[in-house]
N, C-alpha and C positions, 0 to 999 in steps of 0.2 A: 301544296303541289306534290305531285307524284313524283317516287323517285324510282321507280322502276327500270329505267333506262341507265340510269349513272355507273352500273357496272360493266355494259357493256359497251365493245368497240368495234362492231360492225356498221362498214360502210354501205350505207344504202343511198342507191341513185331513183329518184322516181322520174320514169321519162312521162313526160305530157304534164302540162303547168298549166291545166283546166280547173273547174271548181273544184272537181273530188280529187286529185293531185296536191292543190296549193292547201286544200281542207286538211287533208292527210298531210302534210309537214307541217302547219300548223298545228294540228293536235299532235304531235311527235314532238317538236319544238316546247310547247304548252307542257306537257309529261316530262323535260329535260333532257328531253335526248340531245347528245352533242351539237352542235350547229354545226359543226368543223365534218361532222362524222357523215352529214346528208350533200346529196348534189341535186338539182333540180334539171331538168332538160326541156328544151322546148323551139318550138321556128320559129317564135317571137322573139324578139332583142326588146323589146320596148316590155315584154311583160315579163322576163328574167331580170331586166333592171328594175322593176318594180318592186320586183320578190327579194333580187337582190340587197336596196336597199331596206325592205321591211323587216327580213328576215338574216339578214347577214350569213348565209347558208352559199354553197359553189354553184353556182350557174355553167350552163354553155347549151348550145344549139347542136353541138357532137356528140351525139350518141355513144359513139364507140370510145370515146373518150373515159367519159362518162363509167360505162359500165365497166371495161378494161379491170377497173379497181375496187368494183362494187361486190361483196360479201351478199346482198341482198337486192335483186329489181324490180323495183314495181312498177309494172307496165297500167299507167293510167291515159289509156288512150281511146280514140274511139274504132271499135268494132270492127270499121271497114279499112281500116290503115296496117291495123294489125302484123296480119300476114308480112307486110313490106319491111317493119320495122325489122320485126321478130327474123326473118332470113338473111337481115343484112347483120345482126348481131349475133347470129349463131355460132361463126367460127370462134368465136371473141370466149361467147360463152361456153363454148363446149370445152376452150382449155381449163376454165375455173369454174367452172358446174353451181354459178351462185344459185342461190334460192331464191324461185321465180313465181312472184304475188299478182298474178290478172284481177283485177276489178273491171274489165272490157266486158261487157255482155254480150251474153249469146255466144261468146267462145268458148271452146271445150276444152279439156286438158290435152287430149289427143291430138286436136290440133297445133294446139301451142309445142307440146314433145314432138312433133311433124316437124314444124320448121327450125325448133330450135337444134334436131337431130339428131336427139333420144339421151335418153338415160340424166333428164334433166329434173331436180325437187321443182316439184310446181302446186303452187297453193290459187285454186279459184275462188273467187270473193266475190258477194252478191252484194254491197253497199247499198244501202237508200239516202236520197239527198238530206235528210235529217241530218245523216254524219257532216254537213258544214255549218252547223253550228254546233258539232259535237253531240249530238242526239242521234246516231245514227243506232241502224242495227243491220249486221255482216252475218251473212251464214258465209262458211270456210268447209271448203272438201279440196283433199291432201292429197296425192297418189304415192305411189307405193316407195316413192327416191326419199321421203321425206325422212330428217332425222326427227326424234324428238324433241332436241334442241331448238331445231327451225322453227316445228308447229309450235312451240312457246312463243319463238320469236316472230310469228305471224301473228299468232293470236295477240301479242302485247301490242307489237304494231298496231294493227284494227283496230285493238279497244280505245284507243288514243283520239276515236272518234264516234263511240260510243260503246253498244252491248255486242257481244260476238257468241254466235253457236258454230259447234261442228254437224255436220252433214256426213253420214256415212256410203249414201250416193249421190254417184253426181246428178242424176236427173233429177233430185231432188231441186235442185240448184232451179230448175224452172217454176218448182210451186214457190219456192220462196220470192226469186222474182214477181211472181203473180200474187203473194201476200202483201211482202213488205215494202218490194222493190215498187210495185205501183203502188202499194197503198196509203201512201201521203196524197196524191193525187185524189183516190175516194173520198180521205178525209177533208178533203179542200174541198170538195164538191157537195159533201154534209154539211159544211160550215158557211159555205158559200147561199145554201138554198133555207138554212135555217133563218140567216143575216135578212135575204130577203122576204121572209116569211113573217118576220121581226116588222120589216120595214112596211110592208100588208097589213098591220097590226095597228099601226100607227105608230112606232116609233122612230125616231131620225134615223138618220144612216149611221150617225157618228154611235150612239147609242146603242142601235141594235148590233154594230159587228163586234165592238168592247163586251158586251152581256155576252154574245157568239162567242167570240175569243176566251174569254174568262172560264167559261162555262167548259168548253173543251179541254182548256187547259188542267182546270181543276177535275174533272170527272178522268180524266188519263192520271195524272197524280194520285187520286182515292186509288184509280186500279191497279197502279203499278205498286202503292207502299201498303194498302188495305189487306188483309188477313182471308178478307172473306172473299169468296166466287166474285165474277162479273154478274151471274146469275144474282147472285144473293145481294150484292151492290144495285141493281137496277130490282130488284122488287122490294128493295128498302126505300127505294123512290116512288115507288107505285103504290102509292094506298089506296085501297078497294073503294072507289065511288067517288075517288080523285080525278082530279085533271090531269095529271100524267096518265093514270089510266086511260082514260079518253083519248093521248095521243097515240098513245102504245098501240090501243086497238084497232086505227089507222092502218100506221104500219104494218100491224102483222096482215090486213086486211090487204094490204096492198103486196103482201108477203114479201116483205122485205128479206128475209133470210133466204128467198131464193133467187131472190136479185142479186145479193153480193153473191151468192156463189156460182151465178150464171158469169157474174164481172170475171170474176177470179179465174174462173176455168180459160172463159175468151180471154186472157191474157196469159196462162199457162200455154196456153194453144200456140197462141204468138211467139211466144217465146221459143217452144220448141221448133218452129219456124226458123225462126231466125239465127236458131243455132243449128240446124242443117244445113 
């Protein structure tokens, strides 16, 4: 187990007790971070006594409570609440200027220094659903309140849920949502039409999504610990007069490479959307 956290004693409250919230205290919990040291928030009583009892961590439904004595908040909530939350904890905040971690999409930092009042540390975070089983991957962009001390403690935070990168702009913050943030979904949709393609082939259902599954699994594995390109990993599968070759030639015949970057852009697009 990591012991990354065990020197520190900063009170962090995460309000909103949804997947990437209760994901995010369990990977924090899982790393040792104090129990005593976190409080969770939420409009549920039925799913803070859940957490409660799972995780023996502070609950309540008060916000203001909550944060009053929080060193660090992480706002994991959705998108369109935002605003309400964040205005009604501003005064709170402004007397003790914690350091404020949005994983909400589509909001900006400006925003968030808007309601919270100004001259607030605020750290943006792009999570992908991967981070609830701890596989995720956060792009992070700081603004200018931030100490160095914080962006460590943001960045240890995150990784407690996977890999983390910094972002030097924040529009950046939209292609990464449009890579990583949708792109579990792409790869569900690969795996999804390969399984049936299996299934076309003659093999069971049960059979072709295991071979599916397997198959992704391991080929992400080779490219994540392998030495060599992705380039050089898929032409080492490709031998000239093979059957991969044959499928490959498909693909590119159906030009896939400008498929996903057609995907990618319509969802950059969106993004920038919805955080106007």
């Amino acid at each position: 187990m990591s012991h990354l956290f065990l020197k520190n004693t900063e009170n962090i409250t995460i309000v909103g007790a949804g997947n990437m919230g209760s994901s995010l205290l369990e990977g924090l919990l899982t790393k040792q971070y104090p129990s005593e040291k976190i409080t969770i928030t939420d409009v549920s009583v039925e799913k803070l006594n859940q957490i409660k009892k799972r995780f023996n961590v502070n609950t309540t439904t008060n916000n203001l409570d909550a944060t009053e004595k929080s060193d660090i908040i992480i706002f994991a909530i959705k998108p369109q609440i935002f605003s309400k939350i964040a205005l009604e904890l501003s005064v709170s905040i402004q007397q003790k200027k914690p350091l404020v971690i949005s994983i909400a999409a589509g909001i900006t930092v400006s925003s968030i220094q808007n309601w919270l009042g100004g001259e607030i540390p605020i750290i943006r975070s792009m999570p992908n659903t991967p981070a609830l089983i701890g596989c995720g991957a956060t792009a992070l962009f700081a603004n200018d309140y931030i100490t160095q001390k914080q962006r460590h403690l943001a960045e240890t935070i995150l990784r407690a849920v996977g890999i983390t990168l910094w972002l030097d702009e924040e529009k950046l913050i939209d292609a990464v949502t449009a890579l990583s943030g949708s792109g579990p979904a792409y790869f569900f949709l690969i795996i999804e039409a390969l399984q049936q393609a299996g299934e076309r082939l003659g093999l069971s259902k049960e059979f072709s999504r295991l071979l599916t599954l397997q198959t992704a699994y391991g080929a992400a594995r080779m490219a994540l610990e392998s030495e060599k390109s992705i380039t050089e990993l898929r032409k080492a599968v490709t031998s000239p007069g093979g059957t991969t070759e044959q499928g490959i030639k498909i693909l590119e015949e159906a030009n896939i490479r400008e498929i996903m970057a057609k995907a990618t852009l319509a969802a950059k697009k969106r993004a920038e959307e919805l955080g106007s």
